[in-house]
N, C-alpha and C positions, 0 to 999 in steps of 0.2 A: 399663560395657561397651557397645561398640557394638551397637545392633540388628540388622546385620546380623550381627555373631558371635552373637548369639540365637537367629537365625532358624532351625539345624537342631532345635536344642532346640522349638522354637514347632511347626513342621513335626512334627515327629518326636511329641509328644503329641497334637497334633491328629489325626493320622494312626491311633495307637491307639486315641483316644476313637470314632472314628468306622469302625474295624474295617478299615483300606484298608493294602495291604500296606506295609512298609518300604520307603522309599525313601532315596534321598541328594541333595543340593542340585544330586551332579554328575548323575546321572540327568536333571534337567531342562534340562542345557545342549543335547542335541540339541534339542526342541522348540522351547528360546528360541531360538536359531543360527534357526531355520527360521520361525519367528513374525517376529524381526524381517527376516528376508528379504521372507516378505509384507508388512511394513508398509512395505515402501521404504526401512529404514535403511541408512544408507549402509555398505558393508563395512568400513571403516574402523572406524566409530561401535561395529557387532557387536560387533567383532576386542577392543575396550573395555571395552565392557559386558559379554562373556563374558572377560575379563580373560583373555587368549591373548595371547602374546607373537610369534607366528608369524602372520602371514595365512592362509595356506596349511591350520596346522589348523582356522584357525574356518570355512572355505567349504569344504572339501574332506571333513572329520569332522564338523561341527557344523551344516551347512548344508544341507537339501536344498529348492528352489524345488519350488513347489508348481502345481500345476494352477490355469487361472484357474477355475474351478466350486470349487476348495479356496478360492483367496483371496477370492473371493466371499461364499460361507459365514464365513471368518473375518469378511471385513468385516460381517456382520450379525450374526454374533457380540459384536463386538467391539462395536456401534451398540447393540446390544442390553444391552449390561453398563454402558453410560451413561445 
């Protein structure tokens, strides 16, 4: 089986063990939409990787640009997890 058909399963116990409420993999497609906005990926790229067949819902539903003081933060974040 592929990993990524794993992954709610993987999600999904890790989340019990660790007391954090129930989520689902679609629950993170906002956040992703809006992380790779701040990274600069190109919309197109998103529209992909959030496997959308529309444009329009990945930037319009999926997508909210973020404050430069947010993408700031992410970026030291993000330096920080390297």
């Amino acid at each position: 089986m592929s990993p990524l058909l794993e992954l709610p399963a993987v999600l999904d116990r890790a989340g019990a063990k660790a007391g954090v409420r129930y989520i689902t993999v679609y629950d993170g497609r906002p956040s992703g939409g809006s992380l790779l906005a701040d990274l600069d990926v190109h919309p197109r790229v998103a529209m992909r990787i959030l496997r959308h067949a529309n444009f329009t819902v990945t930037m319009e539903v999926y997508t909210e640009v973020s404050s430069e003081q947010t993408r700031a933060a992410l970026k030291k974040l993000g330096d920080s997890l390297q």
